[in-house]
N, C-alpha and C positions, 0 to 999 in steps of 0.2 A: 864859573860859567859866564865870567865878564864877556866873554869873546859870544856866546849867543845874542846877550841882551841886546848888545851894540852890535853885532853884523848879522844877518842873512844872508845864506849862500845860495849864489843859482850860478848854472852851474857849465858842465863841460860831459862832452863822450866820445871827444877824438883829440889827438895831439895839436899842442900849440907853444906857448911859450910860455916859462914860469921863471919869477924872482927865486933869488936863492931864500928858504924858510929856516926860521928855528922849528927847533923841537917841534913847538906845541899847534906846529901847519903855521905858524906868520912870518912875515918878513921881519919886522921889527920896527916900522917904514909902513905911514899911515898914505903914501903915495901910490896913487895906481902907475902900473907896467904898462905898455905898450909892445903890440906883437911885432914879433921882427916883420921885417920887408920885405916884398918879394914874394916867390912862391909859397914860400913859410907862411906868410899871412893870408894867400889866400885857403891855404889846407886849413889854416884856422878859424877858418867860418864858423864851422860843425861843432867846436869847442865851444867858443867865448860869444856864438848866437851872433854872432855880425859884430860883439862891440870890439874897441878898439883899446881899450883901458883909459882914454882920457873924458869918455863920459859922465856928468856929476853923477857921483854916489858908487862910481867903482873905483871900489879901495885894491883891488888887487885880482889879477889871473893868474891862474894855475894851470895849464895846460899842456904841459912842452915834455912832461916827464914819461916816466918808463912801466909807471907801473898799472897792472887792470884791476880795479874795484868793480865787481858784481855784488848789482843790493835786489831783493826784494821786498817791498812794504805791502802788507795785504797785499790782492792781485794783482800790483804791476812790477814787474823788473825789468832790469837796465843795467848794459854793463859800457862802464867810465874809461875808456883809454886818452892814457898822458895823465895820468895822476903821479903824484910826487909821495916817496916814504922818506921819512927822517927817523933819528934814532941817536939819542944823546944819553950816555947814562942808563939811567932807568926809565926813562923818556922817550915812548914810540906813537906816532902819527902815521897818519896818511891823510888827504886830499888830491880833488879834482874839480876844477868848477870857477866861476867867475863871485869874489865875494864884493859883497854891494852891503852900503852903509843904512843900514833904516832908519839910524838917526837922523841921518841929515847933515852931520858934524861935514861930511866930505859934498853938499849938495843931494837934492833929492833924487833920486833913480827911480827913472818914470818909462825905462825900456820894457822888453819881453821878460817874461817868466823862462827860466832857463833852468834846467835839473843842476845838481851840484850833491856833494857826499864829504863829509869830513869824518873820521874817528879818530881812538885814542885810546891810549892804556889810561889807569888811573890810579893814583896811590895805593888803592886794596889789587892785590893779586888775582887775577883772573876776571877783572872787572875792566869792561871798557865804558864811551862814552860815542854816541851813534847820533849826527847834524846828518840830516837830509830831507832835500827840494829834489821831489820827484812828483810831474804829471801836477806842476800847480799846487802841489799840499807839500807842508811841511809835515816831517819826522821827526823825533826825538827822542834820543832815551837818556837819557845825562848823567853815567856813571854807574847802570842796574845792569847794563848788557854782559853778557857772557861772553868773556874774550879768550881767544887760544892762538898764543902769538908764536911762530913758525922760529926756526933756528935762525939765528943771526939776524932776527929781524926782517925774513926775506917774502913775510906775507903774514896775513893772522886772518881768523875767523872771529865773525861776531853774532850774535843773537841776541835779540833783545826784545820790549814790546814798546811801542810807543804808547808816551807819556800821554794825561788828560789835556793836557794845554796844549797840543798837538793838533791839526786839523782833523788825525784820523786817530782819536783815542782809542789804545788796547790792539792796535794793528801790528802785528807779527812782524819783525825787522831781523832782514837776513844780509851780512855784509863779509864776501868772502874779497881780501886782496892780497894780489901778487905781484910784489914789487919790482 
């Protein structure tokens, strides 16, 4: 769970532009993207919250893809259009969302709070792992979630409860995507 310690994700809920990712939602490439030109970057406001990928501490945007992530955390939901699924192996992801460095390693990120959603399958069967920046509070379940991953990889369900080290400890996490 190297990828939590060192990034925060906020986030995206309409299409915009995304680097090609491995597996596990990353590029591979500690460098931020930049949204295309043109009309494209203005429809990508509503994603990437006005930024542009060259502000310090964004390490990377996700926005440009196909698929709709719907989460509930305790009382608020949100559903993520342009989120990206990947699928390598035994290896299935999704994300949506603008990810920002909290170390600092990429300069410090001093913009807006922006929602954002990552999961993941995990080495135990039937188990995922649930990142999410909704409404200002972070989520979490880091491997306990209950996952039901769709044929061919073409959506999964998750449930889970966010972790104590969470903003909203024991809050019910609901994450339905379709890729």
């Amino acid at each position: 769970m190297t990828l939590l310690g060192a990034l925060v994700l906020a986030g995206c809920s309409q299409g915009g532009p995304t680097p090609k990712a491995t597996p596990g939602g990353t590029t591979g490439s500690d460098t931020a993207s930049s949204p295309a030109t043109g009309s494209a970057a203005a429809a990508d406001q509503g994603c990437t919250g006005g930024l542009k990928g060259t502000e310090p501490g964004v390490v990377r945007i996700t926005c440009d893809g196909t698929a709709t992530i719907r989460v509930q955390a305790g009382g608020t939901g949100k559903d993520f259009h342009g989120g990206v699924c990947h699928s390598a192996g035994d290896v299935w992801s999704a994300a949506a969302g603008v990810i920002i460095d909290a170390t600092g390693v990429h300069g410090a990120y001093t913009g807006p709070p922006v929602d954002s959603v990552a999961v993941n399958n995990t080495a135990t069967g039937g188990k995922g792992t649930i990142q999410l920046a909704l409404g200002g509070r972070h989520y979490f379940d880091l491997g306990n979630a209950t996952m039901t991953l769709a044929a061919g990889g073409k959506g999964a369900h998750l449930e889970g409860t966010s972790e104590k080290l969470s903003d909203a400890p024991g809050a019910k996490i609901t994450v339905d995507v379709s890729c």
